[in-house]
C-alpha positions in Angstrom: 120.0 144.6 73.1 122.3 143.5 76.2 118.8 144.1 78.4 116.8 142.0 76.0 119.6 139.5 76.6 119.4 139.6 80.3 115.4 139.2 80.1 116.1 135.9 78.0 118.1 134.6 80.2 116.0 135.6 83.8 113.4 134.1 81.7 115.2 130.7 80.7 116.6 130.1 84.2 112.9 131.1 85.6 111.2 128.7 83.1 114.5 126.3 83.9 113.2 126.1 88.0 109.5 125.8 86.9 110.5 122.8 85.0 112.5 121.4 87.8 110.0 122.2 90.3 107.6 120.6 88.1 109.6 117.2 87.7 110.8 116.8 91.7 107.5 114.5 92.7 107.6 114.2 96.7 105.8 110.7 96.5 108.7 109.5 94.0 111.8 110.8 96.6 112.5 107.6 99.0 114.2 110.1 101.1 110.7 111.7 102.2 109.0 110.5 104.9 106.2 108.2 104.1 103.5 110.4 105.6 104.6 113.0 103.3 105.0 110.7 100.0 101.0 109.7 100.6 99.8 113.2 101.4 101.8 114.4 97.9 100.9 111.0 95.9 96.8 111.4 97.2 96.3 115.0 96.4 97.7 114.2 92.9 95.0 111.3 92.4 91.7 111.3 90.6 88.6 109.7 92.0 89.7 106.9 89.4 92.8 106.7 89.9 92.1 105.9 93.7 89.2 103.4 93.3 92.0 101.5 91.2 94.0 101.0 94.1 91.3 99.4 95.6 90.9 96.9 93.3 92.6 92.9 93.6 91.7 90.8 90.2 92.5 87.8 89.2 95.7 87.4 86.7 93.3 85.4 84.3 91.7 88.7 83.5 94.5 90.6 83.9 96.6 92.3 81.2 99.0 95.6 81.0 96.1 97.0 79.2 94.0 96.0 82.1 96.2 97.6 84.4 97.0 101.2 82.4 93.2 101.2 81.8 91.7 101.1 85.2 94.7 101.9 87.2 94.4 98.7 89.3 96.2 98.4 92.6 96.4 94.9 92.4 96.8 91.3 91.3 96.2 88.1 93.2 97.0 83.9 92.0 93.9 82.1 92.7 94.7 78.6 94.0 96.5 76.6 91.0 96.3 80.2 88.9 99.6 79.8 87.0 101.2 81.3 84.0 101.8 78.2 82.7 102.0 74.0 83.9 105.1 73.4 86.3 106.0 77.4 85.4 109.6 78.0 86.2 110.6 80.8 88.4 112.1 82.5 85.4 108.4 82.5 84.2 106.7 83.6 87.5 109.0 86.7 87.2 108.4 87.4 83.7 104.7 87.5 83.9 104.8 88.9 87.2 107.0 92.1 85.7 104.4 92.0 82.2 101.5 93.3 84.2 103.8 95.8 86.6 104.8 97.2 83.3 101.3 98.0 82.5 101.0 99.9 86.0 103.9 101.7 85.5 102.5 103.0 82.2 100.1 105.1 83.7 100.3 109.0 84.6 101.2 108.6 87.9 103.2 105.2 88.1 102.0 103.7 91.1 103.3 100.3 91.2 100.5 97.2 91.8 100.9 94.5 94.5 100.6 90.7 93.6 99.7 88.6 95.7 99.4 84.9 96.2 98.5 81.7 99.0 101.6 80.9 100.0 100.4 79.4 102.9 102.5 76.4 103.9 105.4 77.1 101.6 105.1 78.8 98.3 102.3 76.0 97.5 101.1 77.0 94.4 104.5 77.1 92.7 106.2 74.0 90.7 109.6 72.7 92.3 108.8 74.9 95.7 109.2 73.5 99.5 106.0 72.7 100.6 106.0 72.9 104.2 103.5 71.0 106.8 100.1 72.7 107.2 99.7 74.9 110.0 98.2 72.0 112.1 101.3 70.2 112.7 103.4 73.3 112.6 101.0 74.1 116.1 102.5 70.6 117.4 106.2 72.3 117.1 105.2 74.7 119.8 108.6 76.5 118.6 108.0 80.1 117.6 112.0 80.0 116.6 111.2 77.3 113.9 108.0 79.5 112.7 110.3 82.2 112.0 112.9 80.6 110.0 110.0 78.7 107.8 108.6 82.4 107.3 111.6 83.9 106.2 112.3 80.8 103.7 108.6 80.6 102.6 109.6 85.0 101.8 112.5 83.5 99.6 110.6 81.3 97.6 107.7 84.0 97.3 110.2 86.6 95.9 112.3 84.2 94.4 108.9 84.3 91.4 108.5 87.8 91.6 105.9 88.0 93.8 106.2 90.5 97.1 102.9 89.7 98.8 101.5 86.7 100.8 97.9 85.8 102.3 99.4 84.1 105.1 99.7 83.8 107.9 96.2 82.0 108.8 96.0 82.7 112.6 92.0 80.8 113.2 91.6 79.1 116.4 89.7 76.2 115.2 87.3 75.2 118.2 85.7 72.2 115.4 87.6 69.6 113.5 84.3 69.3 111.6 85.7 73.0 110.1 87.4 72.0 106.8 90.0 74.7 107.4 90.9 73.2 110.8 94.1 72.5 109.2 95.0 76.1 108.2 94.8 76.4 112.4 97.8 75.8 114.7 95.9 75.0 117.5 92.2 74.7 119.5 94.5 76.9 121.7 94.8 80.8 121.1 98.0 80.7 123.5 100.1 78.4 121.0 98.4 80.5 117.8 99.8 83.8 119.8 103.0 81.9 119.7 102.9 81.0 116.2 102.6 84.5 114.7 106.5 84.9 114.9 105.8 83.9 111.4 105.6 87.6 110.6 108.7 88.8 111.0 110.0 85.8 109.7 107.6 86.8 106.2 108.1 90.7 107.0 111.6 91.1 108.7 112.0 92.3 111.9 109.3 94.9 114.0 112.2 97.7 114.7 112.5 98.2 118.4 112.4 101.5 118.9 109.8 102.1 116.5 107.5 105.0 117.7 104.1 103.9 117.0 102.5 100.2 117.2 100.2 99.3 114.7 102.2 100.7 111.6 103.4 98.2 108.8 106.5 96.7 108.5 108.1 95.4 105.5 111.9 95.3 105.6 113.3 97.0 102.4 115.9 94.5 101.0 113.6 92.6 98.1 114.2 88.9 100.5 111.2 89.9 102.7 107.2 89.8 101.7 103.8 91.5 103.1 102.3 89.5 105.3 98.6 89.2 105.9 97.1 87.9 108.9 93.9 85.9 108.6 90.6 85.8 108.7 89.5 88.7 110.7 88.2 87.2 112.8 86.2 84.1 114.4 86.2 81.8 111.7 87.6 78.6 113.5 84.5 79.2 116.0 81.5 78.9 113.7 78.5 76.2 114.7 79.2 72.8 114.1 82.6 73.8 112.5 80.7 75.0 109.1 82.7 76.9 106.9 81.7 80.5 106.7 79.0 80.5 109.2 78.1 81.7 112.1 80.1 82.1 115.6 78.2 82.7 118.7 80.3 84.1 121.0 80.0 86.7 124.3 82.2 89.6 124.2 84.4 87.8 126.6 85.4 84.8 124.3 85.7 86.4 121.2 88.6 89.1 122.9 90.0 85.7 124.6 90.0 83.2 122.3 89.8 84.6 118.6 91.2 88.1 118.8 94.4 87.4 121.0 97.0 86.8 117.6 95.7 89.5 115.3 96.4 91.8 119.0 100.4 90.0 118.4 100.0 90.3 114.5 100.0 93.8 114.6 102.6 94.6 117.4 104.8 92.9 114.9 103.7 95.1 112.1 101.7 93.1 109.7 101.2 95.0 106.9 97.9 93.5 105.8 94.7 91.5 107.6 91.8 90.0 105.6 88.3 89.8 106.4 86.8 86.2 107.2 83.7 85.0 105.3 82.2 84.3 108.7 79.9 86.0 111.0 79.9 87.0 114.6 76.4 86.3 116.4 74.9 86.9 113.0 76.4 89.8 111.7 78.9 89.0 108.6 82.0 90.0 109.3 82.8 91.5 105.7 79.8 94.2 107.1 80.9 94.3 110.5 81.9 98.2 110.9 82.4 97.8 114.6 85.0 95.3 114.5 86.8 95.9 111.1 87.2 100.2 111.7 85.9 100.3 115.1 88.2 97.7 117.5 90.8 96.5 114.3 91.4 100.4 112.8 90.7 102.5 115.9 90.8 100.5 118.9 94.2 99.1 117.8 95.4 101.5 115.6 95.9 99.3 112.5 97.2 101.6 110.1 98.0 98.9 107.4 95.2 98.2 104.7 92.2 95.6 104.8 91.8 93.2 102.5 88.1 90.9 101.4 88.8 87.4 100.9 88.1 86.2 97.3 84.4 87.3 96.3 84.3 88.3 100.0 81.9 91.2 99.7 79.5 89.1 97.1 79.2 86.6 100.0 77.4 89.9 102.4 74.1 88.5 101.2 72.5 85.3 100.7 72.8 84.2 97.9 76.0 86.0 96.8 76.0 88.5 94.7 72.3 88.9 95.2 72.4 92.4 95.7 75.8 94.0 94.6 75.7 97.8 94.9 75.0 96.7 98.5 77.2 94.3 98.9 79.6 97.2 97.7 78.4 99.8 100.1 78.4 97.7 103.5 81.7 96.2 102.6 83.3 99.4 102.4 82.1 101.1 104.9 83.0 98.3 107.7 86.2 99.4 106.7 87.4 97.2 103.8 90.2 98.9 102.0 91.0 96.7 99.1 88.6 93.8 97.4 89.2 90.8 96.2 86.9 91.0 93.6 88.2 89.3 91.7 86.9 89.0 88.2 84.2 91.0 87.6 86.2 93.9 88.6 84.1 96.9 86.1 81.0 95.8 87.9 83.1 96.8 91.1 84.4 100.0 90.3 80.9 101.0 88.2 79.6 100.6 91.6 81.8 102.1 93.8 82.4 105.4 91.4 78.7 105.7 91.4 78.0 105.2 95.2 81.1 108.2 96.2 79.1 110.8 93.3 75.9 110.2 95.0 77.5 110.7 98.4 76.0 107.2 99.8 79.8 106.7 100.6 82.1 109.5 101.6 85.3 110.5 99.7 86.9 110.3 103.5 86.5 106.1 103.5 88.1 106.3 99.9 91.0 108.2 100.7 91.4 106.3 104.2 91.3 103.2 102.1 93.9 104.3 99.7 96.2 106.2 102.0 96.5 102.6 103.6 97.4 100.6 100.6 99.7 103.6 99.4 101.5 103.3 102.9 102.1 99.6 102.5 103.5 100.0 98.8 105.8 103.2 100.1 107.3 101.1 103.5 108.1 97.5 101.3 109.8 99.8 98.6 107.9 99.2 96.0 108.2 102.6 94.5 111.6 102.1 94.4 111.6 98.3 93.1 108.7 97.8 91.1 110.4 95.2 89.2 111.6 91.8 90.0 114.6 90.4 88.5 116.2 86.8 88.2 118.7 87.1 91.3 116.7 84.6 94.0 115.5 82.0 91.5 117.9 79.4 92.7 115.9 79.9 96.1 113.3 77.9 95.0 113.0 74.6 96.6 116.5 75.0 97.8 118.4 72.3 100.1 118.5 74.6 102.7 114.6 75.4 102.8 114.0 71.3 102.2 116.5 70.4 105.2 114.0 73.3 107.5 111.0 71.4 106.1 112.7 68.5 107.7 113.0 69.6 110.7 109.8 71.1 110.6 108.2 67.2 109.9 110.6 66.2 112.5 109.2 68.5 115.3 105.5 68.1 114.0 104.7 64.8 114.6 102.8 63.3 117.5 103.5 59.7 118.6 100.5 58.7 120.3 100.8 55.0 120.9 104.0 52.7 120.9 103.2 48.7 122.0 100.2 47.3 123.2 99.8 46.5 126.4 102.4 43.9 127.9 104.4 43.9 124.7 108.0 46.1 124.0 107.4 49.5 122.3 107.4 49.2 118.6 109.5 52.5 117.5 112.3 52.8 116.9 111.1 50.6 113.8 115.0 48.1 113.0 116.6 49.3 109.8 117.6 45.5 109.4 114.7 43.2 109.1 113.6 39.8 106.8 110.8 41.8 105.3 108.8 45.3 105.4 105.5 45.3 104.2 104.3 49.2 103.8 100.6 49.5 102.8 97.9 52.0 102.1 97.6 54.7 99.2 98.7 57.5 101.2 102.2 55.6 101.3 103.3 56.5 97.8 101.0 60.1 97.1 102.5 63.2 97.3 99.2 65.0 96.7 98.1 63.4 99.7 100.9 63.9 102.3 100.5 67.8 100.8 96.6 68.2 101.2 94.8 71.1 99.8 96.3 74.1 98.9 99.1 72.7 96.9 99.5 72.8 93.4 95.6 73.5 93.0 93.1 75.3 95.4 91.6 71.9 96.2 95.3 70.0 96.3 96.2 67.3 93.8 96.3 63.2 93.6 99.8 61.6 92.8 103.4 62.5 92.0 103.4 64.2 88.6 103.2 67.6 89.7 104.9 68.0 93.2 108.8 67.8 93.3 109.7 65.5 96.8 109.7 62.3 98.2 107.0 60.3 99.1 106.2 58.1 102.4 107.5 55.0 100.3 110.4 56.8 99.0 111.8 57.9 102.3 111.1 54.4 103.7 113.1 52.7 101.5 116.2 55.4 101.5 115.7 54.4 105.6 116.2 50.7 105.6 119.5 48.3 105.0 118.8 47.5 101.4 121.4 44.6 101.3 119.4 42.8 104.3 115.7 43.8 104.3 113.5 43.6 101.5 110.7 46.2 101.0 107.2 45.2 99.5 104.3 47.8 98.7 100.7 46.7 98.2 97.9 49.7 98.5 95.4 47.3 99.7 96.3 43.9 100.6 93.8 41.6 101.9 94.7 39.8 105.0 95.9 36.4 102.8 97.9 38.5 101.3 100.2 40.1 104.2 100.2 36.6 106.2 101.5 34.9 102.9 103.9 37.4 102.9 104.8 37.2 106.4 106.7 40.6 107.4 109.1 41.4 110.3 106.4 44.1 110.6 104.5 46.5 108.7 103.9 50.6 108.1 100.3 51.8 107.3 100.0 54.9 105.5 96.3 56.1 105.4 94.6 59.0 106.2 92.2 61.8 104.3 92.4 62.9 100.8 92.7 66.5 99.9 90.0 68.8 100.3 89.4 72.7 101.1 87.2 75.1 102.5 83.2 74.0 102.3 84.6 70.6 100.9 86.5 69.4 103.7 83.9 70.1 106.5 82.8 66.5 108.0 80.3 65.5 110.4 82.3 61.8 110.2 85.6 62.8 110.3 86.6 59.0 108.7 89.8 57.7 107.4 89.3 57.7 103.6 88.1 54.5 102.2 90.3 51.5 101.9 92.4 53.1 104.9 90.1 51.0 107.6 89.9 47.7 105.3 93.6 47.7 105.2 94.0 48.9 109.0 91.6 46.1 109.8 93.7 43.4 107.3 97.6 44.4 108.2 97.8 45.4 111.6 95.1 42.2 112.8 98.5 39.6 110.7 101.4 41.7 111.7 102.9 43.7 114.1 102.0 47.2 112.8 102.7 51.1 112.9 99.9 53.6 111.7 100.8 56.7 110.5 97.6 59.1 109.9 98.0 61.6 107.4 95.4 64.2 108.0 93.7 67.7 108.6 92.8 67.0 112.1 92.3 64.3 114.8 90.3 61.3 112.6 88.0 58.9 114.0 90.6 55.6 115.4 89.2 54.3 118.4 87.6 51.3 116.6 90.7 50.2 115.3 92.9 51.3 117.9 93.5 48.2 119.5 94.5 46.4 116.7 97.3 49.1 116.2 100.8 48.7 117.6 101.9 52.1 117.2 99.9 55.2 116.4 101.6 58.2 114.3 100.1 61.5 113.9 101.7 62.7 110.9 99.0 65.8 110.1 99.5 67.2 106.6 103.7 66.8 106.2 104.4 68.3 102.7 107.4 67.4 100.6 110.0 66.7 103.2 109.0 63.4 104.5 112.3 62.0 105.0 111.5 64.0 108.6 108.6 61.0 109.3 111.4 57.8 108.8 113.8 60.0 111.0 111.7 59.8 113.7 109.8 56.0 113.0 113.6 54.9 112.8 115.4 56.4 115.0 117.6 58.8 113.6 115.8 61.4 116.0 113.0 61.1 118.5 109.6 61.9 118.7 109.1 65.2 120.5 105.5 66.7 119.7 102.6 67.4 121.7 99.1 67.6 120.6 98.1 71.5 119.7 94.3 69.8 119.6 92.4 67.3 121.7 91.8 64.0 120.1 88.0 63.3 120.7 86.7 59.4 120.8 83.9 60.0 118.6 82.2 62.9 116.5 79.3 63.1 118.9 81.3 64.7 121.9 82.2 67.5 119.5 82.8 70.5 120.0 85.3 69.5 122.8 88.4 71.8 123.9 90.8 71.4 126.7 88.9 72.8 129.7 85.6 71.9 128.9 83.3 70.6 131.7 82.5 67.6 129.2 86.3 66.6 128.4 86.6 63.2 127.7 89.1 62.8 125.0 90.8 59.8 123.5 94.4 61.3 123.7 94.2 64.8 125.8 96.0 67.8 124.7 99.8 68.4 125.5 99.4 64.4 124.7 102.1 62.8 122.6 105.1 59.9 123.6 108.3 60.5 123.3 111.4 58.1 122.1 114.8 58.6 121.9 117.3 58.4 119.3 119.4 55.4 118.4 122.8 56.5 119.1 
């Protein structure tokens, strides 16, 4: 009896340690070493389970079903994809946490990544600060500056729940025709270089004494996101400055002009690069094998994952989706990791399980893929904090971000002419006049000083939806309101402003919102009545212009009639920075980050061409000082 007894309980404590042993999971201990939490997490997987990681839908077809059912790795916003009109952050979180839930559900309890274009500011978010586009950011020249707007544009990101970016956007547009030139600090790779301090801004610091380049870095401490440097990699050099075509290039430009910032991207551990829709001397990037695994994976030891962009791999042939399985095949093996698919996401994984059975692509490429999205989910702590919580909401649109926007507006703009010839300078504009007549219908739009990208993929027209001041509203906070009296006509006809017979005038005009394929121009014209009212105000009064726009705009033709010339690029919310500067509170400081051609015909035209001829060179830009 006292043996049986003794059996028992060798037996209970042996079953006791099975049971332990059984429940200690490597992958789920943060103590482990991340090499070791993959290696134990991927030999745990099923072929399933691990084409789920490589998956990115769209939260319109998302659900916690969705996400338990075909173990997806991970969710992306579309441009203007919301959970609701004006959503809260409270919202963001909720829904954000609703799908995670679902992941979490499954056998294993890997976590899924959301991600979202938060690309000047968390854009797509109600009540956010919406910071200039990357155009006039270029004009700052002041990596410091880049940093800060990264780590507040991290804030706001989290601050909804959300721990994963697709910014930043490091193309060297060579084409204002390109209607992304905007999403482009500069024509110069130097200043783009210079500009990537974003990323540790978004990220957190690169640590110094970290033993290998090329790993990701997320700082651990729920305030930081995953960056994503884009689009691998040429697309601001395609013919004519179409959008997703072609870039012909010799080996020497592309490594010169193109590739320099993802080379600085990844020193400073970003965690994440996505494939451009373009092509390099005819061969689509999203297929390119060379560069995406050969130079970006091996040649630089990118050990972080690769993303498509949205429908990315559909886009392989012409038309899209013409041939899918494919479109599925080339895109993977060029070294795409995780797709944007992103709605038809069975399709996807149909294809993909059927492609690894028959051996057309080897199990190695799927477990590269996933041991690279596991390692990015393991270093940001996501294992560990799967869930967001309510503690940064008040983030969201804050003073202090608002005040860097500011600053950021400040340092952005470009003064490029102040008097005519003979005559005093113009700016600083007097606070204290008879009369101020501001025209033009970029004057009092939000949607316009934002440009695309903001609120809704193609940016939005009017007030209703974007929480800031406008052009008008800033004016009139600017000027003495017991001496000077402000009026506001969109379009007034030149009767009009010499009945009214301002002290002087501000013109707001510029180009209306656009994106993508939308926004590429062969004219590159102010938006209609911006010339009429050019033409009718500055030819009665003494005038300033301020341009609100992607990219340098066809002026010449008016120029003359212009007193002073104001590139204000795309601003965002925080326009109070524009009347600091037209007034005097500060001075003007910027430098063109892109030449400023005479007409459309001499493009494409860079600094250091043999043909450079340019109506305001670059490095161009007057400067003022400030009324003491």
């Amino acid at each position: 009896m006292k043996m049986e007894k003794i059996f028992c309980m060798v037996l209970c404590f042996c079953l006791f340690v099975s049971v332990s042993e059984a429940e200690y999971l490597k992958y789920k201990d943060a103590k482990m070493p991340v090499g070791v939490r993959i290696k134990d997490l991927m030999r745990r997987m099923t072929l399933e389970e691990k084409i789920g990681q490589m998956v990115q839908i769209e939260r319109t077809v998302a659900s916690p079903d969705v996400m338990k059912n075909f173990f997806i790795g991970s969710i992306l916003s579309g441009g203007g994809s919301v959970p609701s009109p004006k959503a809260s952050a409270q919202e963001w979180v909720n829904m954000v946490n609703e799908f995670q839930k679902g992941s979490l559900s499954t056998r294993l309890q890997i976590p899924m990544i959301y991600g979202i274009d938060a690309v000047h500011g968390h854009n797509n978010v109600y009540n956010a600060t919406i910071f200039p586009h990357n155009v006039g950011l270029g004009v700052t020249r002041d990596p410091v500056l880049l940093k800060k707007i990264g780590a507040a544009t991290a804030l706001e990101v989290r601050a909804t729940g959300i721990p994963y970016t697709f910014a930043p956007c490091i193309a060297v547009c060579r084409d204002p025709r390109w209607g992304r030139c905007y999403e482009s600090y500069s024509e110069d790779p130097k200043i783009v270089q210079l500009m990537t301090e974003i990323i540790p801004g978004l990220q957190g610091d690169y640590p110094a004494n970290a033993a290998q380049k090329g790993v990701p870095f997320v700082a651990n401490d729920k305030t930081k996101v995953v960056a994503c440097a884009k689009h691998f990699v040429g697309d601001g050099g395609t013919t004519k400055g179409i959008n997703e075509n072609n870039t012909v290039v010799s080996t020497n430009q592309l490594f010169q002009i193109h590739m320099p910032a993802y080379i600085d991207s990844i020193k400073k551990g970003v965690a994440t690069v996505m494939v451009s829709y373009s092509s390099i001397n005819g061969v689509k990037m999203h297929a390119d094998g060379n560069l995406v695994t050969g130079f970006l994976k091996n040649r630089l030891k990118f050990r972080g994952f690769v993303i498509s962009d949205y429908q990315g791999i559909d886009k392989i042939t012409s038309p899209p989706h013409a041939n899918y399985s494919y479109s599925v095949e080339a895109g993977v093996l060029a070294g795409i990791d995780m797709v944007m698919v992103p709605l038809e996401y069975k399709e996807f994984i149909d294809d993909l399980t059927l492609q690894v059975k028959n051996n057309i692509i080897p199990m190695s490429r799927i477990d590269d893929a996933v041991k690279r999205i596991l390692r990015v989910k393991f270093v940001m702590g996501l294992f560990e904090n799967p869930l967001a919580d309510f503690s940064l909401v008040n983030h969201l649109g804050s003073k202090e971000h608002r005040e860097l926007a500011r600053e950021a507006v400040r340092k952005s703009l470009v003064l490029l002419k102040n008097g005519k010839p003979g005559s005093t300078p113009l700016i600083p504009l007097p606070k204290k006049s008879q009369k101020v007549l501001v025209a033009g219908v970029h004057a009092d739009n939000l949607g316009y000083q934002c440009g695309g990208w903001t609120v809704e993929w193609k940016g939005v027209n009017g007030n209703d939806r974007i929480v800031g001041p406008t052009i008008l509203d800033a004016i009139k906070k600017s000027i003495d309101p017991t001496t000077t009296q402000i009026v506001y006509n969109e379009n007034p006809d030149a009767n009009y402003v010499q009945s009214e017979k301002p002290s002087y005038a501000i013109v707001v005009v510029g180009e209306t919102p656009y994106v993508e394929t939308f926004g590429d121009s062969l004219n590159l014209t102010i938006a209609e009545p911006g010339t009429n009212v050019i033409e009718n105000v500055c030819g009665s009064v003494r005038c300033v212009v301020v341009l609100i726009s992607g990219r340098p705009i066809v002026i010449e033709p008016y120029l003359e009639k212009i007193d002073a010339l104001v590139a204000a690029w795309l601003p965002g919310t925080e326009v109070d920075g524009v009347t600091d500067l037209l007034f005097g509170d500060y001075g003007f400081t910027g430098k063109l980050a892109r030449t400023w051609f005479r007409n459309v015909d001499q493009l494409p035209m860079n600094v250091g061409d043999s043909h450079y001829d340019p109506l305001f060179p670059f490095g161009f830009g007057l400067t003022t000082q400030p009324i003491v």
